[in-house]
GUVEXMI-992293 format. One record per atom (N, C-alpha, C): atom name; residue number from 1; x, y, z negated. Coordinates in pm, 1 decimal, m for minus. Layout:
<r atom="CA" n="NUM" east="X" north="Y" up="Z"/>
...
***
This chain:
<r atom="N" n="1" east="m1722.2" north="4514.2" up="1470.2"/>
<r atom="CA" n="1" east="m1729.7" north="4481.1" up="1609.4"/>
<r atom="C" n="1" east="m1594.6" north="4509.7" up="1674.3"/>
<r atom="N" n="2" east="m1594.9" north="4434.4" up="1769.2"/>
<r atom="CA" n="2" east="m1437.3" north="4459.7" up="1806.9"/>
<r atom="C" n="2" east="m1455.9" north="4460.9" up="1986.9"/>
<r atom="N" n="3" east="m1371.1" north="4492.1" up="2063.3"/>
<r atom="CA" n="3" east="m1386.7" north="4468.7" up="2185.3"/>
<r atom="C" n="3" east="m1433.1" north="4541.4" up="2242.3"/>
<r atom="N" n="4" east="m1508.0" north="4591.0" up="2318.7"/>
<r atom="CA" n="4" east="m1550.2" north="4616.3" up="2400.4"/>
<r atom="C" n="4" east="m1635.1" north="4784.2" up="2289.7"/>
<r atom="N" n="5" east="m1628.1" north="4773.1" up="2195.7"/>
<r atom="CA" n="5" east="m1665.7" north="4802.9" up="2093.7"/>
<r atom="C" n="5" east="m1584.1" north="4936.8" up="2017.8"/>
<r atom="N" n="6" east="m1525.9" north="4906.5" up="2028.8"/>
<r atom="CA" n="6" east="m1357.5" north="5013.4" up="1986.1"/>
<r atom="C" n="6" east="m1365.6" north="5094.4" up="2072.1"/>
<r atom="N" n="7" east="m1339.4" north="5253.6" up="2032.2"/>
<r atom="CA" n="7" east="m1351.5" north="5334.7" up="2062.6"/>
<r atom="C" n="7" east="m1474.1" north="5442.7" up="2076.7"/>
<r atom="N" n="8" east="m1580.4" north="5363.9" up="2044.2"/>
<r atom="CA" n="8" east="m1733.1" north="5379.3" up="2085.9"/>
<r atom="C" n="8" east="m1801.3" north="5517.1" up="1965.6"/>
<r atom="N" n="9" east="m1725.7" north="5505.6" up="1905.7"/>
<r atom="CA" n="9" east="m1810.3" north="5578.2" up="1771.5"/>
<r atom="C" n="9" east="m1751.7" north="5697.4" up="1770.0"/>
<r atom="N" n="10" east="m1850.4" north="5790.2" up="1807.3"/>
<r atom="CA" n="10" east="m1886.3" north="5951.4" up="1815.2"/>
<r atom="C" n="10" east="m1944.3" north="6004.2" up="1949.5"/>
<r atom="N" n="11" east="m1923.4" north="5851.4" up="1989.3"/>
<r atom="CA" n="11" east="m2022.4" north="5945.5" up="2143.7"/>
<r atom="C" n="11" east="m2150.6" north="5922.1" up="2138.8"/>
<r atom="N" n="12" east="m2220.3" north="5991.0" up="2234.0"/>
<r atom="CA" n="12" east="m2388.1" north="5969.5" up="2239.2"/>
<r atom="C" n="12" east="m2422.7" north="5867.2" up="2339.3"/>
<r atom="N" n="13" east="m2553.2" north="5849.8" up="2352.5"/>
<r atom="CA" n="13" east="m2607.9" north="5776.3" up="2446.1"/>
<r atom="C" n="13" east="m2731.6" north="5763.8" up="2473.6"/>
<r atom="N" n="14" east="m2844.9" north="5798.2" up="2586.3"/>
<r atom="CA" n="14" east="m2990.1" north="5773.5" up="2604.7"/>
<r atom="C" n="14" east="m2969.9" north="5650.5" up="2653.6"/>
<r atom="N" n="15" east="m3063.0" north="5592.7" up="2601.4"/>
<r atom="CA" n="15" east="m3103.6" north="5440.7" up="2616.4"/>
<r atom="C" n="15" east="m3238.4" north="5470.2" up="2651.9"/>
<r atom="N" n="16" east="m3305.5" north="5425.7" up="2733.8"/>
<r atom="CA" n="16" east="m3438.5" north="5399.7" up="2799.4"/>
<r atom="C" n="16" east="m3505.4" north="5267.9" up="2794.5"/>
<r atom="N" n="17" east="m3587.8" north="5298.7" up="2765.3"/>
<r atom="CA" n="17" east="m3722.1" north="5162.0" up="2697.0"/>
<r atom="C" n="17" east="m3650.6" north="5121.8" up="2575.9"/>
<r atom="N" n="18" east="m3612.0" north="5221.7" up="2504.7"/>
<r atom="CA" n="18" east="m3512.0" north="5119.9" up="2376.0"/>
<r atom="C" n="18" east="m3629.5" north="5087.3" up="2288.3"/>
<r atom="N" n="19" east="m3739.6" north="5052.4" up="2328.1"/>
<r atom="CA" n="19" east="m3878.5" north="5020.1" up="2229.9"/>
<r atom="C" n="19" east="m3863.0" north="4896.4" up="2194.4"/>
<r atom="N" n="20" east="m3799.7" north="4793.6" up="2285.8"/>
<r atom="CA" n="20" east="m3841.1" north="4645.9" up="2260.8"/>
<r atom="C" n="20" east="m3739.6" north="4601.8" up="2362.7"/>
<r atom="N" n="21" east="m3737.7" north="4487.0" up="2362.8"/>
<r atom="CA" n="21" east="m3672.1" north="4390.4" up="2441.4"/>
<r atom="C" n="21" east="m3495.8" north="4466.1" up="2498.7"/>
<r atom="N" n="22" east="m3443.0" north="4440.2" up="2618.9"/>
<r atom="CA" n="22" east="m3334.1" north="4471.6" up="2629.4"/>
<r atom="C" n="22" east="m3303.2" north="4605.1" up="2624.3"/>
<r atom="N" n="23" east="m3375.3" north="4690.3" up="2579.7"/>
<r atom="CA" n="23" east="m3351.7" north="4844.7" up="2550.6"/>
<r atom="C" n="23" east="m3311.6" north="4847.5" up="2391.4"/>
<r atom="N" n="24" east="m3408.0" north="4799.8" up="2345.9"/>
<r atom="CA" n="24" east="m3414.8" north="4788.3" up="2188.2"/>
<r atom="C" n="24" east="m3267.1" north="4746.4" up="2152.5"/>
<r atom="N" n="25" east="m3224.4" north="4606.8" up="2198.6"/>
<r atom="CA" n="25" east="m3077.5" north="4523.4" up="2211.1"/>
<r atom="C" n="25" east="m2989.5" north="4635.8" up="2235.3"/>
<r atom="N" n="26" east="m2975.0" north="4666.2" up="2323.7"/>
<r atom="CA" n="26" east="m2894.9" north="4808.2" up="2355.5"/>
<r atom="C" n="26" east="m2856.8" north="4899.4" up="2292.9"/>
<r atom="N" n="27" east="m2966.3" north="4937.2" up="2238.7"/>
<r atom="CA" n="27" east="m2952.8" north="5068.3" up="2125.0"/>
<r atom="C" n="27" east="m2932.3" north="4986.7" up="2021.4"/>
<r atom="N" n="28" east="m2906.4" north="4867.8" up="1972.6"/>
<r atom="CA" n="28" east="m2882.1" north="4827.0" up="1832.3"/>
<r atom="C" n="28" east="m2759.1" north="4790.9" up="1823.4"/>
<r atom="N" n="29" east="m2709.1" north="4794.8" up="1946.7"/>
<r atom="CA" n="29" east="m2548.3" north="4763.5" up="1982.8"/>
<r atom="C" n="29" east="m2496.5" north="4841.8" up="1971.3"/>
<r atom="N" n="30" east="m2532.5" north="4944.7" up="2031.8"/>
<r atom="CA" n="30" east="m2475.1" north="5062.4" up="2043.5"/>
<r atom="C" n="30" east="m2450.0" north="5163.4" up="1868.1"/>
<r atom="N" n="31" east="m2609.7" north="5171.1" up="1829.9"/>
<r atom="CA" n="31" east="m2584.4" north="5195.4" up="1733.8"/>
<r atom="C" n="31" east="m2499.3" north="5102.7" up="1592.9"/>
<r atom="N" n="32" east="m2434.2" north="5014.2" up="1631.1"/>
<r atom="CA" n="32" east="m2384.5" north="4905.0" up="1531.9"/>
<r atom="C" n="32" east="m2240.4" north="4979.0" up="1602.1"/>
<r atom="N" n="33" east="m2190.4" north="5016.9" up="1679.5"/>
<r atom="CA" n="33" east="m2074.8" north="5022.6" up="1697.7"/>
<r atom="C" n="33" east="m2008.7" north="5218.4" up="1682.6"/>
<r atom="N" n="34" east="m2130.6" north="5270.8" up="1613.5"/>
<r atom="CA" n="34" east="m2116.2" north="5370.7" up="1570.1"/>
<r atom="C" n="34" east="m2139.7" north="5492.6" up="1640.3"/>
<r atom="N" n="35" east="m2245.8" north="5496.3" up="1813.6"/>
<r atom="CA" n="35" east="m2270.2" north="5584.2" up="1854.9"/>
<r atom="C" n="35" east="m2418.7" north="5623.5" up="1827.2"/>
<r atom="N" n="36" east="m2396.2" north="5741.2" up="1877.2"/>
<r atom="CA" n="36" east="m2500.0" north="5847.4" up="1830.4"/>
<r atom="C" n="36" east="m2634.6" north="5762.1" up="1933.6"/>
<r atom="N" n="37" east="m2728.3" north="5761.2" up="1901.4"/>
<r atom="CA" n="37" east="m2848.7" north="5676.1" up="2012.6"/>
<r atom="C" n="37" east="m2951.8" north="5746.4" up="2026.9"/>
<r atom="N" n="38" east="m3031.8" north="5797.7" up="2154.2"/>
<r atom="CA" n="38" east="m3122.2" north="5872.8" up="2154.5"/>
<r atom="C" n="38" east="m3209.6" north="5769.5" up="2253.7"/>
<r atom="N" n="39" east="m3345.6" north="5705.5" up="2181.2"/>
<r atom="CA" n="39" east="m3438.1" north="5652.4" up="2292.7"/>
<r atom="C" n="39" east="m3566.6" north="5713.8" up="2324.9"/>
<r atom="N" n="40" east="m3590.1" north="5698.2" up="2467.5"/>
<r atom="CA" n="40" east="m3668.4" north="5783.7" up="2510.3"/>
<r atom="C" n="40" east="m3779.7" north="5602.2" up="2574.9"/>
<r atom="N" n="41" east="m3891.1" north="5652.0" up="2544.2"/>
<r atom="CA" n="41" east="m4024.9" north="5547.1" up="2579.1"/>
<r atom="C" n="41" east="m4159.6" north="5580.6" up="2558.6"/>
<r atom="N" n="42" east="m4269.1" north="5520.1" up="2608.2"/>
<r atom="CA" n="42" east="m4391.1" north="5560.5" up="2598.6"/>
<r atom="C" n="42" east="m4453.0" north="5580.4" up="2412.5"/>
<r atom="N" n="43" east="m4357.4" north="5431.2" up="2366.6"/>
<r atom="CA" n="43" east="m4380.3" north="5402.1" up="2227.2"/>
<r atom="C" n="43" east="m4253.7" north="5371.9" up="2157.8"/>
<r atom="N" n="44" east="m4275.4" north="5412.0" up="1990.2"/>
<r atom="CA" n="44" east="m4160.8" north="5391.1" up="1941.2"/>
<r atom="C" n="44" east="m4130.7" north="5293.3" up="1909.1"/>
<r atom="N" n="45" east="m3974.2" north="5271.0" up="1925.7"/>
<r atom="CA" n="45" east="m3910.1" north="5201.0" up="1887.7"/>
<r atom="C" n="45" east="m3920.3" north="5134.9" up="1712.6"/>
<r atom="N" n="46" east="m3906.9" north="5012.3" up="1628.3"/>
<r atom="CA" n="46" east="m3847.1" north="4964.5" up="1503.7"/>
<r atom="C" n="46" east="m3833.7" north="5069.9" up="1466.5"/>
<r atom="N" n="47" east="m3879.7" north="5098.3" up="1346.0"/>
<r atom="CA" n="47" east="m3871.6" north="5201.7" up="1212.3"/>
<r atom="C" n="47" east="m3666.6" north="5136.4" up="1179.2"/>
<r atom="N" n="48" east="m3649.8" north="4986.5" up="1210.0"/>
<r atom="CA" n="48" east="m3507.7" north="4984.3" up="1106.6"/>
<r atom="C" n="48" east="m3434.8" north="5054.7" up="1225.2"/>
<r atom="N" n="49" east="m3468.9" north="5062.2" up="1337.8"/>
<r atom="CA" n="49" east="m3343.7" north="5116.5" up="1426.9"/>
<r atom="C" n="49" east="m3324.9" north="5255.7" up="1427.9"/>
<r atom="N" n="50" east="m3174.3" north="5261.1" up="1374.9"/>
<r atom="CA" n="50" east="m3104.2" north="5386.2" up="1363.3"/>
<r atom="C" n="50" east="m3080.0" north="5454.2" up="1536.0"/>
<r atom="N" n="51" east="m3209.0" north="5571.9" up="1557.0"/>
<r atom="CA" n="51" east="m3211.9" north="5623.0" up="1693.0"/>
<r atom="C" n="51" east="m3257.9" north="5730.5" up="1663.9"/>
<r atom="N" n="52" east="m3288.5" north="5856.0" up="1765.7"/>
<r atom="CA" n="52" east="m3337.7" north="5963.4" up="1772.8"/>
<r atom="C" n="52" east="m3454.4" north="5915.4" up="1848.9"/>
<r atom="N" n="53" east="m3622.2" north="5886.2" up="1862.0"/>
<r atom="CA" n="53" east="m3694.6" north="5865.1" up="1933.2"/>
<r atom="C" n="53" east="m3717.6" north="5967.3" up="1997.0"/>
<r atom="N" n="54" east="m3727.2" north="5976.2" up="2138.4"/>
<r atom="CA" n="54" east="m3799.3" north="6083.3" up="2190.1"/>
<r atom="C" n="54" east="m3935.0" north="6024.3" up="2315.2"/>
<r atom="N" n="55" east="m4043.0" north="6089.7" up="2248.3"/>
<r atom="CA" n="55" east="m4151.0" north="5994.6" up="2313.9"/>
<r atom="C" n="55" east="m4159.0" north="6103.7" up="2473.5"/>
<r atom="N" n="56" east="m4123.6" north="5950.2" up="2538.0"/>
<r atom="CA" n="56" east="m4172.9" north="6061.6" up="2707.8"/>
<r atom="C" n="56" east="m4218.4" north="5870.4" up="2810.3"/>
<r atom="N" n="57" east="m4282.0" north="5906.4" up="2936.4"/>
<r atom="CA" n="57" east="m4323.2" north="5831.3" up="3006.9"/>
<r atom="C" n="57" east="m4269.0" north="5845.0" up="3113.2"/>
<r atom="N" n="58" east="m4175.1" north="5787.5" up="3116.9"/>
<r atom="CA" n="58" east="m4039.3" north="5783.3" up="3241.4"/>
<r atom="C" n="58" east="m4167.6" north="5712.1" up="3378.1"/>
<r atom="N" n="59" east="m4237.6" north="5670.3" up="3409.7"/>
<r atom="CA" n="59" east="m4297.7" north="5623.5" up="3516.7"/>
<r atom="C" n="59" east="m4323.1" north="5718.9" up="3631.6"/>
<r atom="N" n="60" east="m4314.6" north="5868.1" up="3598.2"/>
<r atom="CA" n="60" east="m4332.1" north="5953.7" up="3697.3"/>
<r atom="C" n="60" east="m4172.1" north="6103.1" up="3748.4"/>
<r atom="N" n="61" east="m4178.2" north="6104.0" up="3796.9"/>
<r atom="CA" n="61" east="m4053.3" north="6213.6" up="3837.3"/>
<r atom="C" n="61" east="m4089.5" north="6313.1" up="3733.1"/>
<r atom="N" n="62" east="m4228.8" north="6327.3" up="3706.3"/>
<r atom="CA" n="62" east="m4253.3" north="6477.1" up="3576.2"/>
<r atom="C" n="62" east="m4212.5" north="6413.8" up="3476.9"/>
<r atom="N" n="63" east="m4214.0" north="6292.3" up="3457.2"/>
<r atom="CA" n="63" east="m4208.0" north="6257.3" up="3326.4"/>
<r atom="C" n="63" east="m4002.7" north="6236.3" up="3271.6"/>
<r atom="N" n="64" east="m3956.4" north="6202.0" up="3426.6"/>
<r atom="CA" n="64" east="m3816.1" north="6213.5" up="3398.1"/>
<r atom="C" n="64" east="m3694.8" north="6310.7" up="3423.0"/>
<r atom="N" n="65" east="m3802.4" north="6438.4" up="3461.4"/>
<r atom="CA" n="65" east="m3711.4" north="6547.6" up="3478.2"/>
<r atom="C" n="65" east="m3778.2" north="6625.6" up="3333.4"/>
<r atom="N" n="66" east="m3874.2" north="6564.1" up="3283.4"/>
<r atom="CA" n="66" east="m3920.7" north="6631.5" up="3116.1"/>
<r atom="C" n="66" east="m3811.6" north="6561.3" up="3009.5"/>
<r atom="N" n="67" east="m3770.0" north="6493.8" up="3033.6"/>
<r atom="CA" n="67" east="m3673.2" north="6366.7" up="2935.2"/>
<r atom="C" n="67" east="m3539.2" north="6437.8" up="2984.4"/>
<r atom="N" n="68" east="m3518.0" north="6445.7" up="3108.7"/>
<r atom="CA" n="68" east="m3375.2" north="6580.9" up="3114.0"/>
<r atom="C" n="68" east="m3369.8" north="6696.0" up="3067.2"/>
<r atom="N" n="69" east="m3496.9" north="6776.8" up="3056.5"/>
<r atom="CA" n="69" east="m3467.0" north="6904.9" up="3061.5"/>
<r atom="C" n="69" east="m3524.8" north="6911.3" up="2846.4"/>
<r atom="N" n="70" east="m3547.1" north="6816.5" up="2796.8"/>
<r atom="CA" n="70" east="m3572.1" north="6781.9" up="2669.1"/>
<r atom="C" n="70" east="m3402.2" north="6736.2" up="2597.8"/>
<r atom="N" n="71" east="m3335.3" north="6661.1" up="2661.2"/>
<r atom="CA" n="71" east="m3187.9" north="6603.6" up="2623.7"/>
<r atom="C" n="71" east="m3122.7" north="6737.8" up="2620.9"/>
<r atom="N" n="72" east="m3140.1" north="6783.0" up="2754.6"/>
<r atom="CA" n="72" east="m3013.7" north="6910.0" up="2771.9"/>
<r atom="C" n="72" east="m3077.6" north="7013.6" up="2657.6"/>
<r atom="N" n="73" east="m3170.3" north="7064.3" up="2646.7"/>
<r atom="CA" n="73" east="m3181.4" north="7141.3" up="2575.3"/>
<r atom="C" n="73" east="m3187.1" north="7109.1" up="2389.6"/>
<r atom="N" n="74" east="m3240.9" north="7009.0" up="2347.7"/>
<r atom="CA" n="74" east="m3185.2" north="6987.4" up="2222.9"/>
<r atom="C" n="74" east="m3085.4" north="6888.2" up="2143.0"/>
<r atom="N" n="75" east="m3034.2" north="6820.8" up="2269.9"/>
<r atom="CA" n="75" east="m2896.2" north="6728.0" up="2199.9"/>
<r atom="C" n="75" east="m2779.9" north="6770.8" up="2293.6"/>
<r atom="N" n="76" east="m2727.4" north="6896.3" up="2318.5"/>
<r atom="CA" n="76" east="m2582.4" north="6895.2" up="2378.7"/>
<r atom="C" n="76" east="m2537.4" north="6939.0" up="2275.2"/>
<r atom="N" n="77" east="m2396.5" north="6893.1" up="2242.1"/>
<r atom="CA" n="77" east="m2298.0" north="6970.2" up="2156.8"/>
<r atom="C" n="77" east="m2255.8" north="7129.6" up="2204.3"/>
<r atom="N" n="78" east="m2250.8" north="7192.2" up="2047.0"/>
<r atom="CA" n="78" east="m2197.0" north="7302.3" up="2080.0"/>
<r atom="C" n="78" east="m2118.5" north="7357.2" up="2169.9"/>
<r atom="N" n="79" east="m2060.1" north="7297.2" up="2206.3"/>
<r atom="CA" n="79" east="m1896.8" north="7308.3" up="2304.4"/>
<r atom="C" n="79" east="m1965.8" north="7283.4" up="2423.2"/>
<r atom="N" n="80" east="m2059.3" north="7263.1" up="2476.5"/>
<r atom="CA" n="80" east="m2163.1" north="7288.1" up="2575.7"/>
<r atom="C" n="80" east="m2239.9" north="7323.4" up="2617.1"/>
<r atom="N" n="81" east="m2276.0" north="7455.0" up="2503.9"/>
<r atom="CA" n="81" east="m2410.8" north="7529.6" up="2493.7"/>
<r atom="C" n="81" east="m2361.3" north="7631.6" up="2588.9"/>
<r atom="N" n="82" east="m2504.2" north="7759.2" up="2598.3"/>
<r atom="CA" n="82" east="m2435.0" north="7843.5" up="2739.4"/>
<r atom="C" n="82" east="m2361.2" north="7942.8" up="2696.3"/>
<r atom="N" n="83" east="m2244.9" north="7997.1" up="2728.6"/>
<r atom="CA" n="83" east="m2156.7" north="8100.6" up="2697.9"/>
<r atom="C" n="83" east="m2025.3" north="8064.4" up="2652.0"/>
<r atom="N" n="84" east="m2039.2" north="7924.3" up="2598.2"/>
<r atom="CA" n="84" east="m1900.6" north="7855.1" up="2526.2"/>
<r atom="C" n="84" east="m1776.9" north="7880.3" up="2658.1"/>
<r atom="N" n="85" east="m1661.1" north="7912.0" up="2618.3"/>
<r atom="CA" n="85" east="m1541.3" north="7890.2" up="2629.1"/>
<r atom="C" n="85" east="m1483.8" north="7745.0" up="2665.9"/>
<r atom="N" n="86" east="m1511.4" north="7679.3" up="2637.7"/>
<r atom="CA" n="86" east="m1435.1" north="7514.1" up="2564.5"/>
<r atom="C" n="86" east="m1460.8" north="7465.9" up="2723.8"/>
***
């Protein structure tokens, strides 16, 4: 992949509704261009798509401050955990 594409590989990314349709697209882009992909939806996503599923129901404020406080606590890099220096 080229374009828009370059540079892309080692960062992360939540993708939302990546179950199907333009979420799914998203995260397959994303993950084709070498970033890390975490989707969050009621249901999972394609067994072939290379993602971290995390099942949550974004339709309510509980449900999307549970999908924050779920990201921050088990996908930040070290260099962002609490006490780090960096």
């Amino acid at each position: 992949m080229t374009g828009v594409d370059e540079g892309l590989s080692g960062l992360r990314v939540l993708v939302t509704g990546g179950d199907r349709g333009l979420g799914e697209a998203t995260a397959r882009r994303f993950a084709a261009a070498g970033v890390t992909v975490l989707t969050a939806s009621r249901t999972a996503p394609p067994g072939d798509l290379l993602a971290t599923f995390i099942p949550e129901d974004l339709r309510s404020k509980k449900g999307a401050a549970g999908l924050g406080r779920r990201v921050r606590r088990r996908h930040r890099r070290p260099s962002q955990q609490r006490g780090s220096l960096e």
